[in-house]
N, C-alpha and C positions, 0 to 999 in steps of 0.2 A: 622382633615383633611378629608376632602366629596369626593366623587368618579373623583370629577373633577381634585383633587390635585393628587389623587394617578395615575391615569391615565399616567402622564408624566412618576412619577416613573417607572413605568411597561412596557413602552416603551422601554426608556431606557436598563431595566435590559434588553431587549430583544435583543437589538441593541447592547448592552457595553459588555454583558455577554455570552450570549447563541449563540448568531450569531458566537460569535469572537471564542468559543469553539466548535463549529460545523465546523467551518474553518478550525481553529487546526487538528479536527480528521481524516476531509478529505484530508487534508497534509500528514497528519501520512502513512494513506491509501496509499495514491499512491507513496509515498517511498517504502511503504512494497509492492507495487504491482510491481514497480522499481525491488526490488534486488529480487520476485521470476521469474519476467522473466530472471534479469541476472544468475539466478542460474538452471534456465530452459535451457539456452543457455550453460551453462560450463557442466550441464550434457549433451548436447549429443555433445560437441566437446570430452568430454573422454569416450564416446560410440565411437566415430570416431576412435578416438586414439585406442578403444580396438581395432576395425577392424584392427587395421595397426600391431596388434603384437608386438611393439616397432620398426617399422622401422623410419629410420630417419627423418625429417619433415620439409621443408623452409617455414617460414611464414613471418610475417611483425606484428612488436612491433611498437606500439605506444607510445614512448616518452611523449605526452605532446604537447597539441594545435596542435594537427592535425598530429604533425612529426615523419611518420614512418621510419623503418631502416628496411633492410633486416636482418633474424636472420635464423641459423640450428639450430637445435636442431639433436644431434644424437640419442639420445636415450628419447624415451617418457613413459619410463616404470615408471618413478615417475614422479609426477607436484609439484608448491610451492600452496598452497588453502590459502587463506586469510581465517583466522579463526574470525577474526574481533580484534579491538581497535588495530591495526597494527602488528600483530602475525600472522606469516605464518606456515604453517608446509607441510613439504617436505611429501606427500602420495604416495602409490601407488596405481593403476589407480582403482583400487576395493576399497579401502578405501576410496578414493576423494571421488565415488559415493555413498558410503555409506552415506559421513558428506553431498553430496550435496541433496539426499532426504530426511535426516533427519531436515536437515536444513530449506527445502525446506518447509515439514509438519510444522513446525514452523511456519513459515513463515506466511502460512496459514491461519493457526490457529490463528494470531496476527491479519490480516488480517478478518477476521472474527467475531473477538472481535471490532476490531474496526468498521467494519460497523455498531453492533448492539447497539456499544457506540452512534455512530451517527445514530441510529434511535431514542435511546432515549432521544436523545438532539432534536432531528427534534416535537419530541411529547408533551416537553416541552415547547418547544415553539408554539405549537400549543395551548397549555392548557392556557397557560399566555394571548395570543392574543382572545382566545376563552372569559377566563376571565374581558380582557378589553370590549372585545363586550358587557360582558353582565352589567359592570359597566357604560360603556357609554350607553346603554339603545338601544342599535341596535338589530332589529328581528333576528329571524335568516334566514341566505341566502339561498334560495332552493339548495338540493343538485344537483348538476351534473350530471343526470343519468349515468353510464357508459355503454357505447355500445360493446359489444360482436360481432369482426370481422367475419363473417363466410367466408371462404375459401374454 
């Protein structure tokens, strides 16, 4: 098979494979970028909560498609924390903080990994397209200069 048969292939793997996983990764991404703001958020409602000393607290629960209820809470010296795969556990408001920035650095840290997942997928595919150029016999393109904003 000569450079012109394989060309399709390589396409392809580019389009079928690498795209579709570079997609994935950046899915992944901004779920994990999803639950550290919502865990950004539940820390400082129980920084709030410390201010209040456990005094009593009216707020509005969300049921489900939009419908809230009025709720009390009398006491906010403990909360329920979604631990994950449907496991709550009842904390108290120093402990929640503790699981929510360790959680948090997690998070992160996942988050981080997977950007670097998706540069290495971004570079792969750069390698593969680089490769077809140079099987289909194309010079190469002048670079881009990059230009330097001064401000």
């Amino acid at each position: 098979m000569g450079p012109a048969g394989k060309a399709p292939r390589y396409e392809a793997f580019v389009s079928d494979v690498l795209q579709r996983d570079l997609w994935r990764v950046q899915q992944q991404r901004e779920e994990v970028y999803e639950k550290i703001t919502q865990h950004m958020w539940l820390k400082t409602v129980i920084e709030r909560l410390q201010e209040g000393d456990g005094q009593a607290v009216q707020t509005q629960v969300d049921l489900g498609y939009n419908f809230f209820v009025n709720a009390d809470v009398p006491d906010t010296s403990r909360i329920f924390v979604a631990l994950g795969y449907g496991f709550f556990a009842e904390l108290t408001l120093t402990e929640a903080l503790r699981f929510v920035e360790r959680k948090t650095k997690l998070l992160i840290e996942l988050s981080e990994s997977l950007t670097k997942d998706s540069a290495k997928i971004k570079a792969n595919i750069r390698m593969v397209l680089e490769g077809l150029r140079e099987l289909q016999g194309f010079q190469d393109l002048p670079e881009d200069p990059r230009r330097d904003l001064a401000l």
